[in-house]
C-alpha positions in Angstrom: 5.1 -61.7 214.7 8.0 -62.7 212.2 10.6 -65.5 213.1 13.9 -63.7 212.5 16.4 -65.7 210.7 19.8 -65.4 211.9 23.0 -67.0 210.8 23.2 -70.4 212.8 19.2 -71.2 212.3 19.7 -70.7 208.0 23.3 -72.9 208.3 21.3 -75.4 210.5 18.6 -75.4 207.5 20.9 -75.8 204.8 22.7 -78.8 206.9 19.2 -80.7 207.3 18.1 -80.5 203.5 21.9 -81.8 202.6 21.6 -84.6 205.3 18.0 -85.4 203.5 19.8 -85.2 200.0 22.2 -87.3 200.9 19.3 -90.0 201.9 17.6 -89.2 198.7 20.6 -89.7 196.6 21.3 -93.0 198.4 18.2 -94.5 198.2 18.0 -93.3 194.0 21.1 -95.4 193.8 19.9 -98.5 195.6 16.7 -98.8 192.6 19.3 -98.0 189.7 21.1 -101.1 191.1 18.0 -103.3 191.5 18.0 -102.3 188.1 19.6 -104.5 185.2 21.6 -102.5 182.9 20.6 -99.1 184.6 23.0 -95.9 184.4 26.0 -96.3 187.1 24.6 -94.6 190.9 24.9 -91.0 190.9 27.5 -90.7 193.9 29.7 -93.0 191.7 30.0 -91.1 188.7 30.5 -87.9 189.5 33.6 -89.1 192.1 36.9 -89.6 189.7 38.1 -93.3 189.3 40.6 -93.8 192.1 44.6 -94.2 190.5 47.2 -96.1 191.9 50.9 -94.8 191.7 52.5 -94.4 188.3 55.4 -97.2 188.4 58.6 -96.3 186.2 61.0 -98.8 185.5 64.7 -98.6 186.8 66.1 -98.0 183.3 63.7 -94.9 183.4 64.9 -93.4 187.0 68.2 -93.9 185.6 67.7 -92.0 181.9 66.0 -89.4 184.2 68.6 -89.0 186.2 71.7 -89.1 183.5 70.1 -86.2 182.1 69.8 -84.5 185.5 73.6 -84.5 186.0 74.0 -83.4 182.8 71.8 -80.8 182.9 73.7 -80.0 186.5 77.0 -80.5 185.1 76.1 -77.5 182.1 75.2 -75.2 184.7 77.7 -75.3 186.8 80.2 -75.3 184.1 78.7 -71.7 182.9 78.9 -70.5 186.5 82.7 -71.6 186.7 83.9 -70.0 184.0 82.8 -66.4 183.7 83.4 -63.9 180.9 86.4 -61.7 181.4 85.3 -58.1 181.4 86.7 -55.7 178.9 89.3 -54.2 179.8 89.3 -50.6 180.8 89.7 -48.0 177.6 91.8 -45.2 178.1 91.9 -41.8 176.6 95.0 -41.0 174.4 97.2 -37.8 175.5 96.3 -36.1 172.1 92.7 -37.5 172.4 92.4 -34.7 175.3 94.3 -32.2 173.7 91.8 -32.0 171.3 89.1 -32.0 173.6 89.9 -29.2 175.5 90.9 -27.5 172.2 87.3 -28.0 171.0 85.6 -27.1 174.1 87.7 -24.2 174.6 86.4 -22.7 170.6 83.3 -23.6 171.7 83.5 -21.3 175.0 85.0 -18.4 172.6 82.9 -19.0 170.1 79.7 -18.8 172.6 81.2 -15.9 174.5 81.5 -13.6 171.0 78.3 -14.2 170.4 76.7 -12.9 174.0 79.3 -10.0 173.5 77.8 -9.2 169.9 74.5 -9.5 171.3 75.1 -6.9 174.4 76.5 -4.5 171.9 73.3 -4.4 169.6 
């Protein structure tokens, strides 16, 4: 009769062989060190070389921050003064004069045609 794998027995398996790789790795590591001018351990190479914190000098901080407030000092300048709309246009007393002339030969000019078209 089959074993049935299940979830936690496969997870237990895979935790084992990486316990055992681990060992292997260590012990690989151990004879590259014994020997002399041998490739750097495994576990050392492929972690990235440790940095300390970048220092920057005060004159630095203090460029950086000049050109902070002025980049500050540009914005809210363009927020304080805003464009002034346009001002409103207005139409011209003989502007709708000849509007409503227009539109009224357009109306007649649209309503002799329907008649001419009911009479044929």
């Amino acid at each position: 009769m089959p074993t049935k794998l299940t979830t936690e027995i496969l997870t237990a398996a895979i935790d084992g062989l990486e316990i055992q790789k681990k060992r292997i790795d260590a012990q690989i590591a151990e004879i590259r060190q014994m020997l002399d001018g041998g490739p750097k351990p495994a576990a050392a190479a492929s972690e990235p070389p440790s940095r300390g914190r970048r220092k920057i000098s005060k004159a630095g901080r203090a460029a950086i921050a000049a050109a902070q407030r002025k980049r500050w000092a540009e914005s809210k300048k363009q927020q304080a003064a805003p464009e002034a709309p346009k001002p409103k246009r207005k139409l011209s007393a003989a502007g709708r004069r000849a509007i409503i002339a227009a539109t009224k030969k357009r109306w007649a000019a649209k309503r002799a045609e329907a008649a001419k078209q009911a009479s044929a």
